[in-house]
VOBA-1610 file (N, C-alpha, C; in pm, whole numbers, padded with zeros to 5 digits, always signed):
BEGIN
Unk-03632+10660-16832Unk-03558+10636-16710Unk-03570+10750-16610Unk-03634+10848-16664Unk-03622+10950-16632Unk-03723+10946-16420Unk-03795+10895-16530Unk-03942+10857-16438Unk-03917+10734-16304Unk-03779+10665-16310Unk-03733+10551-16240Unk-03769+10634-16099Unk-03696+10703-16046Unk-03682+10727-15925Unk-03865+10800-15865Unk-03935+10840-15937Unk-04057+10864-15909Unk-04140+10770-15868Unk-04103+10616-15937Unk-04175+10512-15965Unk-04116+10460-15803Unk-03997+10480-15789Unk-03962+10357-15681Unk-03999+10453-15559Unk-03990+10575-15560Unk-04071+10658-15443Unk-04176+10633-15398Unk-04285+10570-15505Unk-04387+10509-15519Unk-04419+10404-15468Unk-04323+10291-15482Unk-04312+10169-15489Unk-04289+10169-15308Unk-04185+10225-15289Unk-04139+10238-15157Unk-04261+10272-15033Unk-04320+10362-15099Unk-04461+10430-15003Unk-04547+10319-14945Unk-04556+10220-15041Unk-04667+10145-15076Unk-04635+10038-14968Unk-04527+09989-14923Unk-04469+09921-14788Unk-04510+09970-14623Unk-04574+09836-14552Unk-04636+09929-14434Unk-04553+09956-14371Unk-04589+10088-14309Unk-04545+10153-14205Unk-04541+10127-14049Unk-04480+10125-13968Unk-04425+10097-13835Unk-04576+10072-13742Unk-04625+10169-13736Unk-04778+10162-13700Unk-04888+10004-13741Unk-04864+10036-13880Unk-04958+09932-13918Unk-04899+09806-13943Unk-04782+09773-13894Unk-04701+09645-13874Unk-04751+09594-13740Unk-04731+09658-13651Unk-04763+09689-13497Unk-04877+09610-13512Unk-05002+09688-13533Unk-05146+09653-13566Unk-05126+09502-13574Unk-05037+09472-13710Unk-05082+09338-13791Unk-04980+09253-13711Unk-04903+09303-13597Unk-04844+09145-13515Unk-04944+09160-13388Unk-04991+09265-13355Unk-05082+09255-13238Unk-05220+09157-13318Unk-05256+09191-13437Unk-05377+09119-13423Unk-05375+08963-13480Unk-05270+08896-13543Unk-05193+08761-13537Unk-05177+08708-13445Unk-05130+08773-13328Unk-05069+08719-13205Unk-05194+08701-13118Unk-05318+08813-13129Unk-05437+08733-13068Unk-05509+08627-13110Unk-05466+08593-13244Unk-05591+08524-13323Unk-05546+08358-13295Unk-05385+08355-13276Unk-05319+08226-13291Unk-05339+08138-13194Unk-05418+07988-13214Unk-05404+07977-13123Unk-05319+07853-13075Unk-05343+07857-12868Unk-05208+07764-12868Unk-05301+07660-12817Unk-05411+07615-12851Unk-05419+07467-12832Unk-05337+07372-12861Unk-05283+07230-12800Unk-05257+07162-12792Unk-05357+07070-12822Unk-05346+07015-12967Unk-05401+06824-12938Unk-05338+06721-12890Unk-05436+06646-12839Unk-05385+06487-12819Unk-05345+06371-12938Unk-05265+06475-13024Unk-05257+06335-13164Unk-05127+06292-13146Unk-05096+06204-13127Unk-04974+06144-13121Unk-04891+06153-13244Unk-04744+06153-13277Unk-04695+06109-13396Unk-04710+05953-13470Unk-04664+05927-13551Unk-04681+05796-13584Unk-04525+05780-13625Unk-04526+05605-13593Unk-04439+05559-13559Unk-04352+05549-13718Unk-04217+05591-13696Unk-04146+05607-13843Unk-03992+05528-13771Unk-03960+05426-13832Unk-03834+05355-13880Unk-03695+05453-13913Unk-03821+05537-14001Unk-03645+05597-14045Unk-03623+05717-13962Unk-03692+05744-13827Unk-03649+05836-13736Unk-03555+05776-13659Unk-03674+05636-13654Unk-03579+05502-13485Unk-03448+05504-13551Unk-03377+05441-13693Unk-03239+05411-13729Unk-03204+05543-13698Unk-03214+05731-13759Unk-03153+05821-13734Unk-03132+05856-13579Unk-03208+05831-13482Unk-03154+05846-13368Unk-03061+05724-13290Unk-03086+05611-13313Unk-03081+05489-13268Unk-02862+05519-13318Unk-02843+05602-13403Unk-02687+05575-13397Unk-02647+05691-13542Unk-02650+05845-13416Unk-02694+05964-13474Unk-02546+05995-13542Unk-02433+05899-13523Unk-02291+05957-13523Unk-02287+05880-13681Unk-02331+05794-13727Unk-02334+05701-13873Unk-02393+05794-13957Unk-02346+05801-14072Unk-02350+05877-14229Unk-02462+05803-14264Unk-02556+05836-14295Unk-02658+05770-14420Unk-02705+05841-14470Unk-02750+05757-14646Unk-02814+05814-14683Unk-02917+05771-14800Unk-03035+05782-14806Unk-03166+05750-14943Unk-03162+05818-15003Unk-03138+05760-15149Unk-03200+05848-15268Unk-03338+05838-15297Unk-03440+05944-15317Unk-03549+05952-15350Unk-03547+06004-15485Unk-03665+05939-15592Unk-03602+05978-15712Unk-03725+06017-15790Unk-03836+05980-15743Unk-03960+05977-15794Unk-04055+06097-15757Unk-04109+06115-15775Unk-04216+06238-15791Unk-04303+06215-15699Unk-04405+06084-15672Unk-04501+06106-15577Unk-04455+06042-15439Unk-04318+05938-15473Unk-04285+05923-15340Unk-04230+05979-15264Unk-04137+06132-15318Unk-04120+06233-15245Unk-04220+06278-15188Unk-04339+06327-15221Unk-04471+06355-15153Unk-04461+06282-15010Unk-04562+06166-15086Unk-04526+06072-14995Unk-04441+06035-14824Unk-04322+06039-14883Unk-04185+06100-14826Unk-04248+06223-14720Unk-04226+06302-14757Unk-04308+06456-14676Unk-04379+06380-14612Unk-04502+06361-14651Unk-04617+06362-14540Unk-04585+06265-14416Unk-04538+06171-14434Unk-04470+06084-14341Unk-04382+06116-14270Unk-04284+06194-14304Unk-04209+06257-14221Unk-04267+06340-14094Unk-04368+06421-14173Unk-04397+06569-14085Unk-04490+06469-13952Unk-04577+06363-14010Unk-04629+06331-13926Unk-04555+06299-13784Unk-04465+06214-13833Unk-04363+06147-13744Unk-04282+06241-13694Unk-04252+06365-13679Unk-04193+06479-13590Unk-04258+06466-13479Unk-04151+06449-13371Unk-04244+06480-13224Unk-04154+06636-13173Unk-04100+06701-13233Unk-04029+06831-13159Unk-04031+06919-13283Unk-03968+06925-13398Unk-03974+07046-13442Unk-03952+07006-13615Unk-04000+07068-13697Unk-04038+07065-13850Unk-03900+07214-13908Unk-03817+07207-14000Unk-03850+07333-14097Unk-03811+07273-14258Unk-03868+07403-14284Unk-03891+07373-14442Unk-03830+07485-14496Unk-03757+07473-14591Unk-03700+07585-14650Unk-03735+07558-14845Unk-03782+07648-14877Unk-03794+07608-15021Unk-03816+07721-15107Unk-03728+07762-15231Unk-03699+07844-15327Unk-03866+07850-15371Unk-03972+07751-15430Unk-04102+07788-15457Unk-04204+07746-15391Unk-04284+07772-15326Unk-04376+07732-15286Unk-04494+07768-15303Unk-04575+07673-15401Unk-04697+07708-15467Unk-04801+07699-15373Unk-04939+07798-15411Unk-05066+07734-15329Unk-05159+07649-15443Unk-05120+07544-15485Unk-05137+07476-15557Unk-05169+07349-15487Unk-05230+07210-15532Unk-05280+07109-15472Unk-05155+07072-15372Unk-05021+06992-15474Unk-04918+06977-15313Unk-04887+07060-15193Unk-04887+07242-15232Unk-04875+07320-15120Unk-04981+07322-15031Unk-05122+07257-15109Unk-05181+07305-14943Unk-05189+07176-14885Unk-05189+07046-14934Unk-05172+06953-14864Unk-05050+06953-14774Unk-04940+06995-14831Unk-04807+07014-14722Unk-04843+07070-14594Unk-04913+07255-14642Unk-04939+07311-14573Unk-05016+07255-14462Unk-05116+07163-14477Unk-05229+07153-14387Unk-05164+07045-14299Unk-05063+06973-14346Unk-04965+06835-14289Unk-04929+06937-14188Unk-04853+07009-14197Unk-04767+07137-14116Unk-04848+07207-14040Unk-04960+07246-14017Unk-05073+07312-13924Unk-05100+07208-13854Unk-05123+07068-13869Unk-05154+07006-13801Unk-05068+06947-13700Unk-04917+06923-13747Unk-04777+06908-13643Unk-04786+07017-13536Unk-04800+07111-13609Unk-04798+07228-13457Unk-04957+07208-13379Unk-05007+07154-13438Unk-05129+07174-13316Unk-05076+07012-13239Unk-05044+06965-13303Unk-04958+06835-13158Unk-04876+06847-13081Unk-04819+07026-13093Unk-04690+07026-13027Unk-04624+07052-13097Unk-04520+07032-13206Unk-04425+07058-13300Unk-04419+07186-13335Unk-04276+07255-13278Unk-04255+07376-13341Unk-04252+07349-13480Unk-04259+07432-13560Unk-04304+07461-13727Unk-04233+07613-13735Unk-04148+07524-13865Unk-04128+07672-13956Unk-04075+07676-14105Unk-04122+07706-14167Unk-04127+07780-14287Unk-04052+07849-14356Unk-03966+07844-14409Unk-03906+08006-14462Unk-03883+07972-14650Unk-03981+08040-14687Unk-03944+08035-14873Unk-03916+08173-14922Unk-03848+08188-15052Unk-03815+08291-15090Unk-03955+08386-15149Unk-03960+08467-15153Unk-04089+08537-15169Unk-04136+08568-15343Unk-04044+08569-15400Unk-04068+08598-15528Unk-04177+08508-15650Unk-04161+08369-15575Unk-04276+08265-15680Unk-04326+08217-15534Unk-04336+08201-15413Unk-04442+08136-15321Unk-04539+08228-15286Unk-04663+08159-15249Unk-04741+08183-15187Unk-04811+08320-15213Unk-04835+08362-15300Unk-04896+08487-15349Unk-05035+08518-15302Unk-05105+08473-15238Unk-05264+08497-15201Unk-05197+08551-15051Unk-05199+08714-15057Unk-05199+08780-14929Unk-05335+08721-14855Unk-05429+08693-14848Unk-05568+08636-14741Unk-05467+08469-14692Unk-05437+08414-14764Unk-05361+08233-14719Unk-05312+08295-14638Unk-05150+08418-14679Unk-05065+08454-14605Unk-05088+08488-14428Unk-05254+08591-14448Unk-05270+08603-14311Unk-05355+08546-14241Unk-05407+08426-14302Unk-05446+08322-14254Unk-05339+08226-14176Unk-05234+08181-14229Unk-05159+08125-14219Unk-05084+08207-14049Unk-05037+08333-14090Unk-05021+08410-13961Unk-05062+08417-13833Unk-05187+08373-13833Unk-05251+08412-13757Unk-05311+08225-13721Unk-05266+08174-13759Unk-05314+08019-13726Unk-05279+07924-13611Unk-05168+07920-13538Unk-05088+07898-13454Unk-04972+07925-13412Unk-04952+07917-13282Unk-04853+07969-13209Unk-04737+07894-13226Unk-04771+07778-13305Unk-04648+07637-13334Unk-04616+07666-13467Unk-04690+07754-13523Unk-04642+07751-13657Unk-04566+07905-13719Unk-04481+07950-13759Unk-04417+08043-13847Unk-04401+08009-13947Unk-04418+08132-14041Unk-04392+08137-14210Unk-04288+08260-14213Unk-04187+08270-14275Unk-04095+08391-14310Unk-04107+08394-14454Unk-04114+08485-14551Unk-04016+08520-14670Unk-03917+08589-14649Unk-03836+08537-14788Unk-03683+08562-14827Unk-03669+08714-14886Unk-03618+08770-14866Unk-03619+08940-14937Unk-03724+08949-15064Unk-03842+08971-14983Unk-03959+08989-15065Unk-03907+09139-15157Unk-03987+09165-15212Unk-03958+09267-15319Unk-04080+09431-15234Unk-03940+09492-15222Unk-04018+09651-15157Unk-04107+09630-15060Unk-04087+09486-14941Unk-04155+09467-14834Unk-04292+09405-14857Unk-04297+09367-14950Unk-04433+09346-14976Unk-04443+09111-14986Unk-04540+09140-14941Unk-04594+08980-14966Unk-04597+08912-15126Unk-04617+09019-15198Unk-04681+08945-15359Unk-04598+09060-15402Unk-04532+09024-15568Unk-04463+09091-15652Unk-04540+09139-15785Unk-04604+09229-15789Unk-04658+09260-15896Unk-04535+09289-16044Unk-04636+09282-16141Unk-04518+09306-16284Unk-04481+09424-16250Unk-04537+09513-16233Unk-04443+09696-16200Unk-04319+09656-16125Unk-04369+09613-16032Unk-04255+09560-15907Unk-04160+09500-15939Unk-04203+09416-15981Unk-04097+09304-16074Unk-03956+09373-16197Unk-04024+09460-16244Unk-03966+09544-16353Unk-03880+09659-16248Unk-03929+09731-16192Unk-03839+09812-16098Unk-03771+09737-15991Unk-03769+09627-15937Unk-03666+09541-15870Unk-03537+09510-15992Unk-03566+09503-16121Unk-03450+09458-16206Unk-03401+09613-16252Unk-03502+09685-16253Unk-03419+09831-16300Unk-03332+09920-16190Unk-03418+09888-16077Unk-03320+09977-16017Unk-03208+09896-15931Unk-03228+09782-15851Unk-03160+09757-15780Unk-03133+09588-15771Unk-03095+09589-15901Unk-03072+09417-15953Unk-03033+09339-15883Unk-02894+09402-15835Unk-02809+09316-15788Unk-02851+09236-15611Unk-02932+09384-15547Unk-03022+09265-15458Unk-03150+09220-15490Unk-03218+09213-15576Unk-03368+09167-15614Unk-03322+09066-15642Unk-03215+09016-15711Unk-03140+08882-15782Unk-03113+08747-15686Unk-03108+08845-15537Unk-03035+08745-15433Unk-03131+08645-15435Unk-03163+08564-15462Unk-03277+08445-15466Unk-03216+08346-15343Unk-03346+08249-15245Unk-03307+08145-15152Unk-03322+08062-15252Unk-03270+07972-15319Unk-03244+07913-15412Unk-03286+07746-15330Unk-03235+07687-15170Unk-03282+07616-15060Unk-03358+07551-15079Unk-03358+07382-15092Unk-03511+07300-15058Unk-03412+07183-15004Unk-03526+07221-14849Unk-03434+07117-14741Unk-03539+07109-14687Unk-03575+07008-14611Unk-03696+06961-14481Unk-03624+06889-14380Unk-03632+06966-14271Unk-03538+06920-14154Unk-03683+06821-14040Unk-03647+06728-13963Unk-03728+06638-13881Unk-03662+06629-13747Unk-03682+06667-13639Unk-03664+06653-13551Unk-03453+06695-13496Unk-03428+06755-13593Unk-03264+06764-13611Unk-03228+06584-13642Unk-03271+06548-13678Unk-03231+06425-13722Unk-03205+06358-13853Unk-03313+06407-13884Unk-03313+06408-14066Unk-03353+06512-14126Unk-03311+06491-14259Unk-03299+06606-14317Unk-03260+06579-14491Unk-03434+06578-14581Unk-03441+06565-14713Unk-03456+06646-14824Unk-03334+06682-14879Unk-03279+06791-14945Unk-03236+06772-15116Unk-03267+06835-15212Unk-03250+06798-15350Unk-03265+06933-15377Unk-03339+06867-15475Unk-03357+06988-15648Unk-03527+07005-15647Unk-03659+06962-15564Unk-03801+06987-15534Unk-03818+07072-15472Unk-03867+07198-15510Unk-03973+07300-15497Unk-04109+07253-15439Unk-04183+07323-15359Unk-04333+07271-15281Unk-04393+07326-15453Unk-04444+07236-15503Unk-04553+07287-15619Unk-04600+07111-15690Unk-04691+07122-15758Unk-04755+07015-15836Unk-04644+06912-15896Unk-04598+07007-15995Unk-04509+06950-16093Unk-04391+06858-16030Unk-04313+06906-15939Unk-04194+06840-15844Unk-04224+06708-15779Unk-04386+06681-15803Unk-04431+06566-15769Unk-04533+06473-15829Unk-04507+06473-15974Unk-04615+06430-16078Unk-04772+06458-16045Unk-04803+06561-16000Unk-04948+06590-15984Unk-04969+06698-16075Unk-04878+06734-16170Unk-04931+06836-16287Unk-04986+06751-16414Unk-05116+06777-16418Unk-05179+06699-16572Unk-05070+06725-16684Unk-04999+06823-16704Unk-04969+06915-16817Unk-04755+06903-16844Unk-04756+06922-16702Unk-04622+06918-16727Unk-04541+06908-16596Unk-04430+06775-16554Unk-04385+06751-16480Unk-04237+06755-16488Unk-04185+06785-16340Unk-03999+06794-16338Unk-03945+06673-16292Unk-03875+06525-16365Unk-03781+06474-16301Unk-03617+06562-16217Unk-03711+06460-16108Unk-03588+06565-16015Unk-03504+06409-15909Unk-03476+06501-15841Unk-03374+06363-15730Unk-03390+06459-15596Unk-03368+06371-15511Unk-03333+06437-15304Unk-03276+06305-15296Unk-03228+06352-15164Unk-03170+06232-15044Unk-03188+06287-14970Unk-03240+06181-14853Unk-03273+06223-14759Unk-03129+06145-14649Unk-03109+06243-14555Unk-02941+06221-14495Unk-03023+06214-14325Unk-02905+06106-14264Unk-02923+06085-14158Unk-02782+06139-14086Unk-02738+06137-13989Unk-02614+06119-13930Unk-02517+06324-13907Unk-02353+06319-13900Unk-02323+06446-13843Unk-02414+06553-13931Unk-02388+06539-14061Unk-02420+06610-14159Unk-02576+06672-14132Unk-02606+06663-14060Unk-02772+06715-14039Unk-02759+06848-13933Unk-02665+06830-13854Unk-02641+06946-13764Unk-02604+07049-13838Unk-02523+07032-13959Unk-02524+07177-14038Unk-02580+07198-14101Unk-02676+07125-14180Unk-02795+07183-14255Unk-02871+07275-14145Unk-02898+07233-14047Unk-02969+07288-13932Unk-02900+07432-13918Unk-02769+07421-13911Unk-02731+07574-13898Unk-02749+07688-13978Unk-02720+07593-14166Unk-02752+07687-14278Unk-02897+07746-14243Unk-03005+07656-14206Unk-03173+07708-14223Unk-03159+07799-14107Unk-03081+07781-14010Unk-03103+07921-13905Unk-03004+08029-13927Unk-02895+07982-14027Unk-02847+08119-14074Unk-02984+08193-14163Unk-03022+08127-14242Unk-03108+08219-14350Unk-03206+08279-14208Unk-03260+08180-14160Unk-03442+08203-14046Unk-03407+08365-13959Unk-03269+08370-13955Unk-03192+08515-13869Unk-03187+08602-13954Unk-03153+08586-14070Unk-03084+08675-14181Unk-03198+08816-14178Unk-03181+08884-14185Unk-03222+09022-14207Unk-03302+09050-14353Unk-03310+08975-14421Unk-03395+08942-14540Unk-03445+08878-14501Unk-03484+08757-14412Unk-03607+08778-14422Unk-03754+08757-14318Unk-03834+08794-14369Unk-03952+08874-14311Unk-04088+08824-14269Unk-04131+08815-14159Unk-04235+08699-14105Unk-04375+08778-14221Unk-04448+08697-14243Unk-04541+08745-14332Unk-04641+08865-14281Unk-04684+08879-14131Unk-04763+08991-14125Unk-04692+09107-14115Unk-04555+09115-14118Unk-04464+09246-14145Unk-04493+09263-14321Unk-04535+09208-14413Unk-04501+09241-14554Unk-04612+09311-14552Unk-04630+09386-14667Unk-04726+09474-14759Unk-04850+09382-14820Unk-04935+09423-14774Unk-05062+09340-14861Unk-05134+09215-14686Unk-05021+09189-14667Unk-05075+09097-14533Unk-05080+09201-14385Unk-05023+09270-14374Unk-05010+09358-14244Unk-05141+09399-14284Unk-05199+09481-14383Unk-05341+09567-14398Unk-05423+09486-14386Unk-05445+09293-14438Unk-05539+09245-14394Unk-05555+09206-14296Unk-05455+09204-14234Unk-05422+09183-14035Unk-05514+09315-13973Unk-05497+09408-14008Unk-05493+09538-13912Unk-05688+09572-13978Unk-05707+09540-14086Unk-05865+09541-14036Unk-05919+09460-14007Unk-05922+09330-13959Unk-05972+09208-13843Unk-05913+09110-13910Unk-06000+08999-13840Unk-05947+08854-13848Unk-05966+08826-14030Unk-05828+08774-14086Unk-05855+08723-14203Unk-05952+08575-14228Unk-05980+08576-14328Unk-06080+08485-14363Unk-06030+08344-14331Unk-06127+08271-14275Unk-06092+08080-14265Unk-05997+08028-14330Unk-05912+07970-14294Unk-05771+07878-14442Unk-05907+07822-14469Unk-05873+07783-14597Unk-05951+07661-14685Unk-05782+07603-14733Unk-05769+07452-14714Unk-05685+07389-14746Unk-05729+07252-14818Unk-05886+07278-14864Unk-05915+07170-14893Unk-05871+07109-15080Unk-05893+06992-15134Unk-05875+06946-15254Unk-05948+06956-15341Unk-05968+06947-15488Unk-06078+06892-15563Unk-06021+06810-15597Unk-06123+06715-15662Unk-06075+06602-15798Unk-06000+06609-15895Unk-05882+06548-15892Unk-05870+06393-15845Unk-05773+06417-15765Unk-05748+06526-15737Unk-05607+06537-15615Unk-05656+06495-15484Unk-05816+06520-15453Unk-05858+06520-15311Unk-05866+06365-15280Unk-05890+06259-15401Unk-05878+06064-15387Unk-05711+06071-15303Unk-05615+06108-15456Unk-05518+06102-15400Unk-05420+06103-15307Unk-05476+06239-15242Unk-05396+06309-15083Unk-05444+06224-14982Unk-05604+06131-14957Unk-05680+06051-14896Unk-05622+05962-14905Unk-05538+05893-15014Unk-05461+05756-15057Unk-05311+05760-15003Unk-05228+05897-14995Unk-05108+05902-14958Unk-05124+05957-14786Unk-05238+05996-14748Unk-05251+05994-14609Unk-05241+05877-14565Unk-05305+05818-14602Unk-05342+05650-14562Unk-05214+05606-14532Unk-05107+05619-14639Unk-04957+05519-14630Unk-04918+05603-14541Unk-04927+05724-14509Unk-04816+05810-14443Unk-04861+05753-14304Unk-04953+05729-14315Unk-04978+05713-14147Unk-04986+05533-14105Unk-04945+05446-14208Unk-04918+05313-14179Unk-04809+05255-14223Unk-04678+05237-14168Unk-04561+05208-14249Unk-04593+05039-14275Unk-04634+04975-14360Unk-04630+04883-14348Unk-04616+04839-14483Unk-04537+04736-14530Unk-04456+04689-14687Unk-04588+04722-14781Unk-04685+04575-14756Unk-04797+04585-14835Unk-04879+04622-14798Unk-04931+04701-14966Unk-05013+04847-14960Unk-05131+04809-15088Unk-05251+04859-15043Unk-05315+04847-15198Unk-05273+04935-15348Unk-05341+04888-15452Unk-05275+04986-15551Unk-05309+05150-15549Unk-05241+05207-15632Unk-05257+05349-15642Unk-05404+05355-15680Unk-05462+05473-15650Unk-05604+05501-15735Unk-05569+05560-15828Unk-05675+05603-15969Unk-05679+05638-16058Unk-05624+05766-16091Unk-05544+05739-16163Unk-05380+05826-16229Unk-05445+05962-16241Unk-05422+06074-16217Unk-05412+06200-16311Unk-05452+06152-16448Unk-05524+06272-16501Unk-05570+06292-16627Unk-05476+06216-16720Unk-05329+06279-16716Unk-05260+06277-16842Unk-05131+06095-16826Unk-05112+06109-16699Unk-05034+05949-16664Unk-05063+05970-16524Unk-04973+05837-16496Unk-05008+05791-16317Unk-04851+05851-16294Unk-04857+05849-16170Unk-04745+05852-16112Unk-04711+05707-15969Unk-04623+05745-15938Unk-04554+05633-15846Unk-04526+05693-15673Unk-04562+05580-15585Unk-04487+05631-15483Unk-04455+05546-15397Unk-04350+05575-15271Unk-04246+05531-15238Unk-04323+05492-15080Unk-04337+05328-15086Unk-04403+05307-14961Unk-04299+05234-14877Unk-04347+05281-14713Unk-04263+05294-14628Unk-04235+05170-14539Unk-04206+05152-14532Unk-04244+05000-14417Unk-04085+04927-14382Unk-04117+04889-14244Unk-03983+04809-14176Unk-03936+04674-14298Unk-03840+04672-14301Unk-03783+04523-14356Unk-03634+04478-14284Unk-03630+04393-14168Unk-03514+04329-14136Unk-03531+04427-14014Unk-03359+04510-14025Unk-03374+04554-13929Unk-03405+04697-13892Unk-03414+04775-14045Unk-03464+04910-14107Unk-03577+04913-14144Unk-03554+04972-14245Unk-03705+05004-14327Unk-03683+04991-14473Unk-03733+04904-14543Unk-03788+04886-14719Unk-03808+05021-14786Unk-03832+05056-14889Unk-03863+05109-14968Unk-03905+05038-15090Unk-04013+05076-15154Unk-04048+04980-15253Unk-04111+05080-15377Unk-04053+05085-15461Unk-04144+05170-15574Unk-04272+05112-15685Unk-04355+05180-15662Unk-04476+05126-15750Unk-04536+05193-15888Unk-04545+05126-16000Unk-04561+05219-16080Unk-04682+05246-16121Unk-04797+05328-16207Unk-04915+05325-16178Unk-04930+05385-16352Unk-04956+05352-16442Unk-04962+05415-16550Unk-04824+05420-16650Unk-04772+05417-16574Unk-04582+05452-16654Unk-04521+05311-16737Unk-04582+05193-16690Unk-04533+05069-16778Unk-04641+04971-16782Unk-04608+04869-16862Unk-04700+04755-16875Unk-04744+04709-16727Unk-04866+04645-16687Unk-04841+04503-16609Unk-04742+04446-16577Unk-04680+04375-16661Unk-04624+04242-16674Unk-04467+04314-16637Unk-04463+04459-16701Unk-04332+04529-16614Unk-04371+04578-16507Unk-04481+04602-16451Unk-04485+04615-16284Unk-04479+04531-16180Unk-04522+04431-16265Unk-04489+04278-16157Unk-04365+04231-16138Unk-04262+04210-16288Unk-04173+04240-16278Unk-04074+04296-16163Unk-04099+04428-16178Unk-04006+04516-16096Unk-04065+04529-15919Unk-04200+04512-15902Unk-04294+04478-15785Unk-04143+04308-15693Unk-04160+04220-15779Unk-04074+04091-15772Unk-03937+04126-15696Unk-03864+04213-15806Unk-03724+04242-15747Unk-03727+04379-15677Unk-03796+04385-15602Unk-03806+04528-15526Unk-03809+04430-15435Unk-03926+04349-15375Unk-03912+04257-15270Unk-03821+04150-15261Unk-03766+04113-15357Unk-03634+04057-15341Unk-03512+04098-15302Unk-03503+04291-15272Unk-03413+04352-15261Unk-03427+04412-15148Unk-03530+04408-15077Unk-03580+04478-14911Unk-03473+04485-14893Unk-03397+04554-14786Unk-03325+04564-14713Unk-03331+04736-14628Unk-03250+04731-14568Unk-03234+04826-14454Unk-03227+05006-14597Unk-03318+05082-14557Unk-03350+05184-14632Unk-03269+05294-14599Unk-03186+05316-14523Unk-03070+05389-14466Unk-02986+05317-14449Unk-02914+05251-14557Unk-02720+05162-14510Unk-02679+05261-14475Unk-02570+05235-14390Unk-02455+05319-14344Unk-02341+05341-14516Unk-02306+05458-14476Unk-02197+05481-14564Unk-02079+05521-14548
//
């Protein structure tokens, strides 16, 4: 123990300095740029009901793994003013960069974008980080009280955040909310990573969200700009590891692209995200280990349907089944409550 305070002297050094912060927002701030495209949003139901009668309570349960995905990408598309995302993990894993690249592309239509995850399990590739920085003027990323200023937590780090100063290394954003236009706003127990959305071969989390329409959205909105202010935390080219790749030139190209079989997939849930319409063809070919399900979007009456599909998880004869009384049950996908 003796050696503690040598170590965190250490630890402390290793955080950039005022100078080379400077550097790394001057050379972000040239690189970003503010083009504007001509891509329109696409047309989403469950924005028209949330504005169409903003003072009514609603709310969807989402319960499934890929139709949360799903869910996301449709949303972000359909933002015509402003995106944030707040989330305890955020992997650079197949769902994070598809999110990610959903989210680069809202701000190049216009859509403010922002970001804020806790720093301790997201996004660990300082080069993404100042890629990401330096990508547009529509887009911001913050972390949550990264550890000794830095972007990535090494095991040393990790071990001297619990030895010396627990009680704030502990403070975790614990947060997974996706706000749309202040209108909606789909919030649970999903982390941005594979697993939260059956795309892990190996091992997946049943989880739950709802996504809420009505007063209740104006204060979620306030909680994400209490944290987005909070003094913990820290736009990414201020951390350690991303300011130094800022301050010796332009970081390297994002690559946000897929491999197999995630790259069929993200091609298959683009497709729905960008056509709300009931009937849809089937899922393509499941992940290695099972299929997963997702949650397609489309008007019914005077809302919007929801319909769950299963892809690997039961017989035939129980997908037709439940295919039967799903369309027997259309109805408005936001009741009032």
């Amino acid at each position: 123990m003796r050696a503690l305070p040598a170590i965190l002297l250490l630890l402390a050094a290793c955080a950039p300095g005022p100078r080379l912060v400077e550097r790394a927002l001057r050379q972000a701030e040239a690189l970003r740029s503010a083009e504007i495209e001509a891509a329109p949003a696409v047309p989403s139901p469950l924005l028209t009901v949330a504005a169409a009668d903003p003072l009514t309570p609603r709310a969807l349960p989402v319960e499934r793994g890929e139709e949360a995905l799903l869910l996301r990408l449709h949303l972000i598309r359909a933002a015509r003013q402003s995106i944030e995302l707040q989330s305890y993990i955020f992997a650079a894993d197949e769902a994070g960069r598809l999110i990610l690249a959903e989210l680069l592309a809202a701000a190049r239509r216009g859509v403010r974008v922002r970001v804020l995850a806790d720093q301790l399990f997201s996004l660990p590739d300082t080069a993404l980080l100042a890629g990401l920085a330096a990508a547009h003027v529509g887009f911001d990323l913050r972390l949550h009280n990264p550890t000794f200023r830095r972007a990535r937590t090494s095991a040393p780090e990790f071990a001297a955040g619990i030895l010396c100063c627990f009680r704030s290394f502990n403070q975790r954003m614990h947060n997974k909310l996706l706000l749309i236009d202040g209108r909606l706003a789909l919030l649970g127990g999903r982390n941005v990573q594979n697993r939260y959305f059956d795309w892990d071969p190996d091992y997946d989390f049943r989880d739950r969200e709802v996504l809420v329409a009505g007063p209740a959205v104006a204060a979620m909105r306030e909680s994400f700009e209490s944290f987005w202010s909070d003094r913990g935390s820290h736009a990414v080219a201020r951390l350690g590891g991303v300011a130094e790749r800022l301050a010796r030139g332009p970081p390297p190209a994002l690559t946000l692209a897929l491999a197999e079989p995630w790259a069929s997939r993200a091609l298959w849930l683009r497709a729905q995200a960008d056509d709300p319409v009931p009937d849809r063809p089937a899922l393509p070919a499941p992940l290695p280990r099972r299929g997963a399900d997702a949650l397609l979007l489309g008007p019914a009456r005077q809302g919007l349907a929801a319909r769950s599909r299963g892809a690997g998880l039961h017989r035939r004869a129980e997908g037709d089944h439940r295919r039967r009384r799903a369309r027997d049950r259309a109805a408005d996908a936001l009741p009032a409550s």
